[in-house]
Every structure is written in structure tokens, then in C-alpha cells.
C-alpha positions as a LaTeX table, in Angstrom:
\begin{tabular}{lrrr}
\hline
Residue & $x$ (\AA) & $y$ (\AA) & $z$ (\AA) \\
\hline
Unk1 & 114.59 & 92.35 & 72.27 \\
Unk2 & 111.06 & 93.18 & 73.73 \\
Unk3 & 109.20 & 91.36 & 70.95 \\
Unk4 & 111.58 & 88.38 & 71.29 \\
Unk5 & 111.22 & 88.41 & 74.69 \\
Unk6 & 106.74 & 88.56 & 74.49 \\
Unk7 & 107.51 & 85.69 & 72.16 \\
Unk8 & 108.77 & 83.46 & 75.18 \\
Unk9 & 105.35 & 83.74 & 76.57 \\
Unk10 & 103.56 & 81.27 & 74.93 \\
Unk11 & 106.16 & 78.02 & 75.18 \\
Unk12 & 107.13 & 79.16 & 78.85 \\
Unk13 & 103.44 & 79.12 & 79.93 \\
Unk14 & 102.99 & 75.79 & 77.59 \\
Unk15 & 106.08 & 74.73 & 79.52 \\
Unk16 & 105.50 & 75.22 & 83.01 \\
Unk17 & 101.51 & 73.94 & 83.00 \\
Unk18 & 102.79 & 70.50 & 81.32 \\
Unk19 & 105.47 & 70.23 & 83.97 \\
Unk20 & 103.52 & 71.25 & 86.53 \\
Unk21 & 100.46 & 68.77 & 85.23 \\
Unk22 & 103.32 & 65.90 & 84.92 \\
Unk23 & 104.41 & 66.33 & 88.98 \\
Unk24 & 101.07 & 66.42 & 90.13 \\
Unk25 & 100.08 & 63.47 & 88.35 \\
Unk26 & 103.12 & 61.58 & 89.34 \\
Unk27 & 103.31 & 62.72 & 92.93 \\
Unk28 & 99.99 & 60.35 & 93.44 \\
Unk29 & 102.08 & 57.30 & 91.53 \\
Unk30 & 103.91 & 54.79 & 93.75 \\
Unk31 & 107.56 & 55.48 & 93.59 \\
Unk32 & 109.08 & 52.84 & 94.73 \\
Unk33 & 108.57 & 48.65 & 94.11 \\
Unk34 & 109.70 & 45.70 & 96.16 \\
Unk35 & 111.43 & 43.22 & 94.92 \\
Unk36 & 112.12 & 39.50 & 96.11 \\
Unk37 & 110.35 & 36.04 & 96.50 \\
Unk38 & 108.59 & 37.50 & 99.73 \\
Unk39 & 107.70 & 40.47 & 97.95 \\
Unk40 & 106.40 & 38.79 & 94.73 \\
Unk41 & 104.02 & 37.19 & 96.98 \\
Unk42 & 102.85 & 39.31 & 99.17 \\
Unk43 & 99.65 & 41.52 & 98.30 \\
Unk44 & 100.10 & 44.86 & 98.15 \\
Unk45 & 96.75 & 45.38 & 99.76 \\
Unk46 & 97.57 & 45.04 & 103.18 \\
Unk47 & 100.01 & 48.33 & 102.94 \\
Unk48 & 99.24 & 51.26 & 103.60 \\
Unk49 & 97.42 & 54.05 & 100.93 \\
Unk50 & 100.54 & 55.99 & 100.14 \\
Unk51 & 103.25 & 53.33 & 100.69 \\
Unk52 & 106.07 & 54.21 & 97.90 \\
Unk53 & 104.23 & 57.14 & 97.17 \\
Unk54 & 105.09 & 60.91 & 97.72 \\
Unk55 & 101.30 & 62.81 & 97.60 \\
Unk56 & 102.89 & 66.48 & 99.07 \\
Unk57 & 104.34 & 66.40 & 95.60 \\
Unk58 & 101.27 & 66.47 & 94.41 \\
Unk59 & 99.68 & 69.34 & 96.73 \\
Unk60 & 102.86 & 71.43 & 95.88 \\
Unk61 & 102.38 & 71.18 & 92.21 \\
Unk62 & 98.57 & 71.76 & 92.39 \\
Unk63 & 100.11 & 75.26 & 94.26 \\
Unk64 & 101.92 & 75.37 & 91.06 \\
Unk65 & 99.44 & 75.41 & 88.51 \\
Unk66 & 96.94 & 77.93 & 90.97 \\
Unk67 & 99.85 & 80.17 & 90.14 \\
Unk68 & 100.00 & 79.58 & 86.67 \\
Unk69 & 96.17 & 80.48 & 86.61 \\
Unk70 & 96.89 & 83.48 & 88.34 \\
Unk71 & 100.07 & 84.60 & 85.90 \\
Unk72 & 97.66 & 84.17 & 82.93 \\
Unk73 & 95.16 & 86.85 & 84.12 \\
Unk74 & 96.64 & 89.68 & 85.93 \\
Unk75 & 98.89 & 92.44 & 85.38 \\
Unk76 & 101.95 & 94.02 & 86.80 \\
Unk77 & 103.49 & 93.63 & 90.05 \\
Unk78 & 101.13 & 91.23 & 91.46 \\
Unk79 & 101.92 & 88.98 & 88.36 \\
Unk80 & 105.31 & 88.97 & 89.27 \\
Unk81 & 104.93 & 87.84 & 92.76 \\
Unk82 & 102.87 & 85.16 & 91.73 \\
Unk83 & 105.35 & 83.88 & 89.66 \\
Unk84 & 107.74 & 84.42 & 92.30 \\
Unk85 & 105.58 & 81.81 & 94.77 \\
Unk86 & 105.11 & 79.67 & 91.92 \\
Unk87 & 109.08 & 79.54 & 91.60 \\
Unk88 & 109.39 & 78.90 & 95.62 \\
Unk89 & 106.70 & 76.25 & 95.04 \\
Unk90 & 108.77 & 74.71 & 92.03 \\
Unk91 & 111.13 & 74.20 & 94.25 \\
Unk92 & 109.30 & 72.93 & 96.95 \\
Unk93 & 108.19 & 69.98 & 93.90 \\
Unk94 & 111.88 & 69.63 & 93.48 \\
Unk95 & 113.06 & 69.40 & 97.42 \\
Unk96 & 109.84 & 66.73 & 97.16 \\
Unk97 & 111.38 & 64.95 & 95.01 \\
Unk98 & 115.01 & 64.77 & 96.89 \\
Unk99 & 113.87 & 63.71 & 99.96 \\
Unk100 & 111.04 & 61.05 & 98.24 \\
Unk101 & 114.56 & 59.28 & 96.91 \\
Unk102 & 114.67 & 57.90 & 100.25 \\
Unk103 & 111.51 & 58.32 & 101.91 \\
Unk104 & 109.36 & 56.22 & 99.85 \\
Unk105 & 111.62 & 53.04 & 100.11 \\
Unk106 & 112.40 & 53.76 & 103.60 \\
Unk107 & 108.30 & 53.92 & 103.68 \\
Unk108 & 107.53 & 50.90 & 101.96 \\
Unk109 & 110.22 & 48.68 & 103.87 \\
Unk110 & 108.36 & 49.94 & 106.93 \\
Unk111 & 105.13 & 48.75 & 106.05 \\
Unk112 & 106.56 & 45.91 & 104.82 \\
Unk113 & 108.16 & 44.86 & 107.85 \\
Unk114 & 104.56 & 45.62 & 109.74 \\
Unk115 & 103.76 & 42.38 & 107.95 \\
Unk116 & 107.08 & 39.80 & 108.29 \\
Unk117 & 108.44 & 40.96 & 104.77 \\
Unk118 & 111.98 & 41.51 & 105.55 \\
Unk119 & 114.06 & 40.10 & 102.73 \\
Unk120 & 113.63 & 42.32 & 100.06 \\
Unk121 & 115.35 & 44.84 & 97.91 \\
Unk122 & 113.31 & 47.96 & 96.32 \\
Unk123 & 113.97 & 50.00 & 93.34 \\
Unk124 & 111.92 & 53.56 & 91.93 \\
Unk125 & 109.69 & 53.25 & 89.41 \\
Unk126 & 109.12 & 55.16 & 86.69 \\
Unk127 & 107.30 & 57.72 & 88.01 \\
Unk128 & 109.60 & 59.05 & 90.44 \\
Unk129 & 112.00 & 59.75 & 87.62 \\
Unk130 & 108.74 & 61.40 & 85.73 \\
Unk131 & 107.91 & 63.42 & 88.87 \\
Unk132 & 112.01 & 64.31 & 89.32 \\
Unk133 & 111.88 & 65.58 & 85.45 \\
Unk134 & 108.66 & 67.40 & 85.82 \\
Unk135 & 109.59 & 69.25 & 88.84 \\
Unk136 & 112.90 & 69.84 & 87.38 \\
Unk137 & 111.52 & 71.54 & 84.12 \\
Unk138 & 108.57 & 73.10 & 86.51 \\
Unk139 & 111.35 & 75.33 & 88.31 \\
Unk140 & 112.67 & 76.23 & 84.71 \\
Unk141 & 109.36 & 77.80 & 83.58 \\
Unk142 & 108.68 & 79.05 & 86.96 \\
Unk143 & 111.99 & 81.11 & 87.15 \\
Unk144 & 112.08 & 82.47 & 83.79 \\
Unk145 & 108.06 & 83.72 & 84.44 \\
Unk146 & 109.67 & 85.70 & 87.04 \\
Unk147 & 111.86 & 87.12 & 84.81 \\
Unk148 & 110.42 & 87.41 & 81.50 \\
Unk149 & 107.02 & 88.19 & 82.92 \\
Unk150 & 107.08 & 92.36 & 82.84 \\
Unk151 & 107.34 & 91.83 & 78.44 \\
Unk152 & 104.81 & 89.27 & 78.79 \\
Unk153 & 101.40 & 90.56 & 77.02 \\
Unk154 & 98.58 & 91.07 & 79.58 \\
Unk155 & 94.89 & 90.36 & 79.69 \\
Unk156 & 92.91 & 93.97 & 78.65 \\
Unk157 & 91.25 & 96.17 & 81.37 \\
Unk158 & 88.09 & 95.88 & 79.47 \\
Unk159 & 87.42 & 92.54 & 81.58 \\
Unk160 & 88.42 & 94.09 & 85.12 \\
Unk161 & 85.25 & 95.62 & 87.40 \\
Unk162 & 84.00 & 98.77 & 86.90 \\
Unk163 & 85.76 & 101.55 & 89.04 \\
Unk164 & 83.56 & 103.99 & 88.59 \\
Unk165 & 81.49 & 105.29 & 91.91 \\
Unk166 & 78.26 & 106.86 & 90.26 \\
Unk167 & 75.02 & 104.63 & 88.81 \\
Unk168 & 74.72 & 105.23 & 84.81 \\
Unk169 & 71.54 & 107.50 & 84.70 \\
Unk170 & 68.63 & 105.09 & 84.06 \\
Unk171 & 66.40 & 106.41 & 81.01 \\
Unk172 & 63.10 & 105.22 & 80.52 \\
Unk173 & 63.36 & 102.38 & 77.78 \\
Unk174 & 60.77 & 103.80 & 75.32 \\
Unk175 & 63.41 & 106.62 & 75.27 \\
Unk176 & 66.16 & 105.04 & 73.92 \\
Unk177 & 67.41 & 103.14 & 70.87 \\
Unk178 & 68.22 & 99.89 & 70.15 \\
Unk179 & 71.92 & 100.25 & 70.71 \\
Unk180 & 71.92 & 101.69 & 73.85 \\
Unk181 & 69.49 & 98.94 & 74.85 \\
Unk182 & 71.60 & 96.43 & 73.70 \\
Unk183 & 74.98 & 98.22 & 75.31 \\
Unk184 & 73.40 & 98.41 & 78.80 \\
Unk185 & 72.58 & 94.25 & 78.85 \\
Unk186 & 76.21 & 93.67 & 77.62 \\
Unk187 & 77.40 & 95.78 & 80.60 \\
Unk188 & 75.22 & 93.82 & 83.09 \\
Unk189 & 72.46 & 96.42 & 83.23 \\
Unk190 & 68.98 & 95.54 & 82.96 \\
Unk191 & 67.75 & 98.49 & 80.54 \\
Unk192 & 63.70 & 98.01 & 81.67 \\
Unk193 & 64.59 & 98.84 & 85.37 \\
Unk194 & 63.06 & 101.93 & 86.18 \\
Unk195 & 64.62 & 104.12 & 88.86 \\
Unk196 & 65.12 & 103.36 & 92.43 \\
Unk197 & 62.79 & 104.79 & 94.90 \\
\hline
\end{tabular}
């Protein structure tokens, strides 16, 4: 069960960055088109930057990923609870996403009224339905991270700081060997610093 279980990490991780990658993109897409003679031609210049378009979407997703950084290189309970607030942020995607249905048209009419364009009708666009799926799938990943996350496998300690109080005893260089030279640059030490006055 355990090694089934560490086996999930890989297409759940996989899972939730390309849904999470999907809403962000699409959260910065225009949702929503006008349709009509008036509409047709009308440029869409004089609206408004993000008329028919739903860019907290896009900041909650980003949220999403910054957790999915954060999953991939620590350990333990604080793993967990970052998959926790990357599930409350999948849902904050999806919540995006219901309201948008009505937002973004109700948006764009506005604007569009701002300018005498009144007799139009407005449908979503493909990437509201992209953004819907993505934030949808998002919350998936997200949930079962907080579940499966305790089997996942974690990143070694060899790459965490050093927790040790006490300075290594510096040695005069002519007194040591090549290894040791070579083991104190590839733990950050410089090996030809003589002691500290």
C-alpha cells in the first residue's frame, strides 16, 4: 500500500502543476465575446484592459503553483500544510471561476454600454471552459497532496543548512591532503583561510 501510494507522487505533482499552469494562463484570456452587428463593429480597443477577463484567477493559481514549489522541497508537517493552502487556493481558482460565469459578461456589457453598444448578446469563450477544467483538476491534485503527501518521498537532509554551532577547526593547507581540500570547497569552506584573529 505504501509503495503504491509513493507511486502517486509523480502523476499527482505532474497533475496539479499542468492544472495549475492551465488556470493561470487562462485566467489572463478574455472569457467572454460579444456578439451582434454593433458588436462586430465596434473595436475592442476602446474597452477596458480586463473586459471579459477574470485576472484574480490568475493570481490565485500563481498561489497555486508557489505551493507546489514548496511541496516539492520540504518535509513533514510543513509539507502538509502547504498542500493544505494550496487545496484552499484550488478552490479559491474554482469559486473564480463560478462567479467569472457572470461577472465577465456582466463586465463586458458594462463597458460596452460606456460606449452606445447596447444590442448585443455575449457568449464564453474557450478559455473560460479551459480555466473551469483547470481549476477543476487543480483542486483534484491539490486534495489528494494533502492526503497522499506523508508516503510521498522527500528531498534528503544532505541539502538542508548546517545545524551544527561550532566552526570546523581550520588546518593550515600545507597540512592536509587533497581530499580534505577538496571536501572543505564542496562544503562552502575556503580551505586557504587561515584562522581568525
Amino acid at each position: 500500500m505504501a509503495e503504491r501510494s509513493r507511486r502517486t507522487f509523480g502523476p499527482v505533482v505532474l497533475l496539479g502543476l499542468a492544472a495549475g499552469t492551465l488556470t493561470a494562463v487562462a485566467g489572463n484570456k478574455s472569457w467572454a465575446v460579444a456578439e451582434g452587428r454593433q458588436a462586430s463593429r465596434f473595436s475592442t480597443l476602446a474597452l477596458s484592459v480586463d473586459s471579459g477577463k477574470m485576472p484574480v484567477t490568475t493570481a490565485v493559481a500563481l498561489v497555486v503553483l508557489a505551493s507546489w514549489g514548496v511541496v516539492l522541497v520540504t518535509r513533514g508537517r510543513v509539507r502538509r500544510a502547504v498542500a493544505a493552502i494550496g487545496a484552499l487556493a484550488s478552490a479559491g481558482c474554482v469559486a473564480a471561476v463560478v462567479i467569472g460565469w457572470s461577472s465577465v459578461t456582466d463586465s463586458l456589457r458594462s463597458d460596452l454600454a460606456g460606449v452606445g453598444v447596447t444590442d448585443v448578446s455575449f457568449s464564453h469563450t474557450a478559455w473560460f471552459w479551459a480555466a473551469a477544467v483547470g481549476a477543476l483538476l487543480s483542486l483534484v491534485a491539490t486534495v489528494l497532496a494533502v492526503r497522499l503527501v506523508p508516503t510521498w518521498p522527500e528531498m534528503g537532509s544532505r541539502y538542508d543548512a548546517p545545524v551544527t554551532g561550532s566552526e570546523p577547526a581550520v588546518v593550515d593547507p600545507e597540512d592536509q591532503s587533497s581530499l580534505e581540500l577538496w571536501k572543505a570547497m564542496d562544503e562552502g569552506r575556503d580551505p586557504t583561510a587561515g584562522p581568525a584573529e
